[in-house]
N, C-alpha and C positions, 0 to 999 in steps of 0.2 A: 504494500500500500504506500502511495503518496500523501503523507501525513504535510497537511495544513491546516492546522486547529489549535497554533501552540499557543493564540490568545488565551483558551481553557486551559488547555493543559500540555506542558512541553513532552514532546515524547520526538526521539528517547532521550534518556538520560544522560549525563557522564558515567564510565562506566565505573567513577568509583563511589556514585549514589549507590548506583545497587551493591557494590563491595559492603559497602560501611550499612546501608539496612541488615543485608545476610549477617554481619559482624554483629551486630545490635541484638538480634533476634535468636541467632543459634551458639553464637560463644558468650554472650553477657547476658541476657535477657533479664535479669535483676529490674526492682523498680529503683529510679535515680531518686534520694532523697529522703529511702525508707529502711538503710541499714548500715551497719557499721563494718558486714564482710567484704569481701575484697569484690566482687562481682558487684555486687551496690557503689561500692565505690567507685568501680569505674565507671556505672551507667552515668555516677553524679558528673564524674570527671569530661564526659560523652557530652552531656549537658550543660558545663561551664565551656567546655571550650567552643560549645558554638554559638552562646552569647557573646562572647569574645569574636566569634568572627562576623557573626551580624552585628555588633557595634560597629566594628570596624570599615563597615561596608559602608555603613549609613551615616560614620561621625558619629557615633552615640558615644558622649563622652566617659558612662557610668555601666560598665555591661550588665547590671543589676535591674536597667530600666530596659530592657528587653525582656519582654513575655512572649511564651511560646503559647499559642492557641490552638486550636483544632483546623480554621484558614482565617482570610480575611475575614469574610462575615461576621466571625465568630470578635473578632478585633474591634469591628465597627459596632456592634451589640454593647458591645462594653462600654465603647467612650458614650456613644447617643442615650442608655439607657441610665449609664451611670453618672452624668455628667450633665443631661438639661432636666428639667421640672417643669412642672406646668406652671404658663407667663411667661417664659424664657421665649427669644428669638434667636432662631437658627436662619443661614444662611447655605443655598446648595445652589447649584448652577444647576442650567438646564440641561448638562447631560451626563447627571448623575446615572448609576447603576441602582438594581432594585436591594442590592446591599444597604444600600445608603436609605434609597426613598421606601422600600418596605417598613420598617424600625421607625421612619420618621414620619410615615402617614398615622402609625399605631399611638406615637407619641402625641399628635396634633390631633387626636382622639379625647387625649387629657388636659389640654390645654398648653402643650407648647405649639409659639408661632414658628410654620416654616416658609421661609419667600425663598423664589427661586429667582435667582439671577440670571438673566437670559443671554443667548448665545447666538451667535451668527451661524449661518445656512451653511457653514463650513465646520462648526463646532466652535467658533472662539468665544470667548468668555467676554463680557460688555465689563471692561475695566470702570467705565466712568460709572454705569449703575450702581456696579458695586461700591465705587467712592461714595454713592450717596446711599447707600443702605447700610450703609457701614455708620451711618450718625440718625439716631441715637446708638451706640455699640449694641454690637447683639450677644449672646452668648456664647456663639459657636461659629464660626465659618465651616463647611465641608465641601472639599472639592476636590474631585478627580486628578489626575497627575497626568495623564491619557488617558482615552477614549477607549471603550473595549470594540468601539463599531467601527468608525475610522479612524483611530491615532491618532488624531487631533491635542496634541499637548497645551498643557494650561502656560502662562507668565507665572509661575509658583514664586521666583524667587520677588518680583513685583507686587505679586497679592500678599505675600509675608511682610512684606515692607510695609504694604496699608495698614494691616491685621495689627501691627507692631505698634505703629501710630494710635490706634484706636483700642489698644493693649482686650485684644479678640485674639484667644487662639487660637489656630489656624488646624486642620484636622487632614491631613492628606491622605487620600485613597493614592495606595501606590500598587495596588494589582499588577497592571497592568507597565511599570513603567521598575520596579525595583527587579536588578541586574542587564539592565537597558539603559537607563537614561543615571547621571549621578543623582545622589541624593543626600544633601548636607543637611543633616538632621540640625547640627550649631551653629551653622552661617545663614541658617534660614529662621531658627528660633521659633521652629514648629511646635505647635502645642500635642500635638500628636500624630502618631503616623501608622496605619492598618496597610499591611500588603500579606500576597498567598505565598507559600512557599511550592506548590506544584508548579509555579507559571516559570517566569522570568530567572525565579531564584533556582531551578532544575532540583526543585527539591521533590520529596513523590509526595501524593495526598493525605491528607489528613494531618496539616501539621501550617500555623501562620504564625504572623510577627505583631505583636502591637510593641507601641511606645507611646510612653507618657511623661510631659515636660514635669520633673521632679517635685514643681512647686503649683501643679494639678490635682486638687485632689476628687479625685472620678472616685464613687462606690464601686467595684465589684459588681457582676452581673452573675456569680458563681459564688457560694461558700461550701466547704469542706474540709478535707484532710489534707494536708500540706506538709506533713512529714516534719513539721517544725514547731515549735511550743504547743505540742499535743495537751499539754497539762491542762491546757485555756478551753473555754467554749466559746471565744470568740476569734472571728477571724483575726491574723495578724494584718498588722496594719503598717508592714515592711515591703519592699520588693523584691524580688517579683512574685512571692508567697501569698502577697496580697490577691494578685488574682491569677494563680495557677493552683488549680485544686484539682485531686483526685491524681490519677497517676497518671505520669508526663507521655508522651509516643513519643518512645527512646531510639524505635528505627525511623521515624519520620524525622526526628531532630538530626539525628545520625545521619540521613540523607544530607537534610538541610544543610547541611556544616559543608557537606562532600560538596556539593551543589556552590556552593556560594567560596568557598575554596578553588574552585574552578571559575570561579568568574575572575577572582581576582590571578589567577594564574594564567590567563587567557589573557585578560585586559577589557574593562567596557568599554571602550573606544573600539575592540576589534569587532563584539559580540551586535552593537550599537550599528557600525557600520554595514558588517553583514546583512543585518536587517532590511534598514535602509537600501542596501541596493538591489535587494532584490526585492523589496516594494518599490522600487523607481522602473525594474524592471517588468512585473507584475505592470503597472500604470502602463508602459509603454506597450506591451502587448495588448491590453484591454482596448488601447485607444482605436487599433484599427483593426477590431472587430464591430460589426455592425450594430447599430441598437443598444451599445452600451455605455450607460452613465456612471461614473466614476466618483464616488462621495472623496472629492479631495480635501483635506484638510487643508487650511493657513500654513501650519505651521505640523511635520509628522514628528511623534515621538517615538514609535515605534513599528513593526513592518507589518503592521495590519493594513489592509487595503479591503474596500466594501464597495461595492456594485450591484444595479440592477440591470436586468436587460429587459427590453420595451417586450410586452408581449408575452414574457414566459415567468412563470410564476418563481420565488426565490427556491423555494422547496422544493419544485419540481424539476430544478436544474443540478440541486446539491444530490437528490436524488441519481440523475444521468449522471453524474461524474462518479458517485460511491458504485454507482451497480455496472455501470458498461466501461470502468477506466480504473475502478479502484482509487481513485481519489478521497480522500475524507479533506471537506472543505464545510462550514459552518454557516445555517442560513435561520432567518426569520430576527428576531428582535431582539437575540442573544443578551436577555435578560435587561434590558434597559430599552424601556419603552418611552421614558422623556427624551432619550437623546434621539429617537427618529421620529419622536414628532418634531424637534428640532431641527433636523437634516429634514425633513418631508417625506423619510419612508416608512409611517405608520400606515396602516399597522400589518403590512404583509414582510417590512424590514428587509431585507437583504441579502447578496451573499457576501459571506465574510472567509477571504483567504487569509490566513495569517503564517507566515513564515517563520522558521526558529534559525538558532545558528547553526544546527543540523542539516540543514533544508541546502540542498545544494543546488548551483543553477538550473541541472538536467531536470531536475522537477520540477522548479516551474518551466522549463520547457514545456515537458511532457505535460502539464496544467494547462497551459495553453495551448496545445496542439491538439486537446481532447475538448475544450471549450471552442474552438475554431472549427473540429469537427459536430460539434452537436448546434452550433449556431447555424451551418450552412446548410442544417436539412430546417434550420427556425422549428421546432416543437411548439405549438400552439400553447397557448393558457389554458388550463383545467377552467 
């Protein structure tokens, strides 16, 4: 198969993700944090050294303020649930994910306010609206870092700069953009920061990042067992114990470390580039096939590219390329449905190819040479 889906989920992996899972699982498999033998200790040891390397990754000055979650979601639950109250004004841009706008429709349920700050037909973010919603200060800023639909990257270091003025933490969705794009957790003086570790970071499932600016103090969306001041019945109110409960995924972390160890060993300039050119490639192929619109971003952060074609439905195309080419290519509204009522492709949404740094040129050849053959016989619309 011609894997283009690595906005979901990068596949494959480095191959020493899956070394360090199998390591995790059948030589250690102890829980981290819950023993004083030598197997426990290394899982704990498994588990500080990859907070040490996702600080590293992100600028996080204190590896303590790195929590490991179950993914993003689970990240973004935390800050919004734990963090606004009803009264409170929240800030999201229009082309949030249902991460973000799920949680916060629930929340505006009990009375916190959410305004969405609008975006242009290409996905950018209306900097001056935000200057004026930004007075009186709201509670929260949240915003995407890139676009899961088209790439479209946000001015992050410029909205932080506002956020900072208007002393509003700043809440970054980096899904889609951490081990891709940099990300300076202290020179941007984010309030907080949610990304997956399946995607960008070539981490495997079941395993994300939060961070929380020290002098935040967010509730907990989880209490339990935390393998530290057991005596207590109350949560500790230290990090990252505070909101890590229950037993950690020691081969998901143990990925994540592997994962994110290769980014730095490869270089984000290289993995960044990569991307990039074969969505400048993907673009260029697209253009001179018939009948097809190309959702360009302003400005791309990563090598996702989305298109429709006049005539033929997104599903029915993602279909032709899985069944007659073996292609897996990602289509409909890929879970964020404000951002294509913002681009204009609600609500049948799109296809979405997305390339990884695996992804070599001959496949998008082959991508395109299989979308050139299914446009020239044009399949009708169901």
């Amino acid at each position: 198969m011609i894997y283009l889906d690595n906005a979901a989920t990068t596949h494959p992996k480095p191959p020493a993700v899956y070394e360090r899972v199998q390591h995790a699982l059948a030589k250690v498999g102890a829980s981290p944090g819950r023993g004083a033998y030598r197997l426990a200790r290394e899982a704990s040891s498994i588990v500080a050294r990859a907070r040490a390397t996702v600080a590293s990754l992100f600028n996080i000055r204190d590896p303590n303020q790195v929590v490991f979650t179950a993914n993003a979601t689970e990240s973004i639950n935390v800050v919004l649930k734990g963090w606004l109250r009803p009264g409170d004004r929240v800030l999201i841009s229009a082309m949030e994910h249902n991460a973000v706008l799920r949680p916060l429709r629930s929340l505006a349920r009990t009375g916190v306010q959410v305004e969405v700050v609008r975006c242009g037909t290409r996905g950018e973010l209306d900097l001056e609206q935000l200057r004026s919603l930004l007075h009186p200060p709201p509670r929260l800023v949240v915003l995407v870092h890139a676009s899961n639909v088209n790439g479209a990257l946000q001015p992050i270091a410029e909205v932080a700069r506002m956020c900072l003025e208007q002393h509003v933490p700043l809440f970054l969705d980096a899904a889609q953009t951490a081990g891709i794009q940099p990300i300076d957790v202290e020179a941007w003086q984010l309030g907080m920061l949610a990304c997956s570790g399946h995607k960008g970071l070539f981490g495997p499932p079941g395993v994300g990042v939060l961070y929380i600016r020290p002098d935040l103090d967010v509730a907990p969306l989880l209490e339990g067992g935390t393998g530290s001041r057991s005596e207590e019945e109350n949560q500790p109110d230290f990090r990252p114990d505070r909101y890590e409960c229950g037993t950690l995924n020691l081969p998901g972390i143990a990925g994540l470390a592997a994962g994110v160890e290769f980014i730095e060993k490869v270089g984000l300039d290289a993995i960044r580039n990569h991307e990039l050119e074969l969505a400048k490639r993907i673009e260029t192929g697209l253009e001179a096939l018939p009948g097809v619109r190309i959702l360009r971003p302003d400005e791309r952060g990563t090598g996702v590219v989305s298109f429709i074609v006049a005539d033929l439905h997104a599903g029915d195309l993602g279909h032709l390329l899985d069944a007659g080419f073996d292609i897996a290519v990602r289509t409909g509204l890929h879970c964020a449905p404000l951002a294509h009522k913002t681009l204009g492709t609600f609500p049948e949404g799109t296809v979405r190819v997305s390339p990884g740094f695996f992804t070599a040129t001959e496949d998008i050849e082959a991508f395109l040479d299989a979308l050139g053959a299914l446009l020239s016989r044009r399949h009708p619309r169901h």
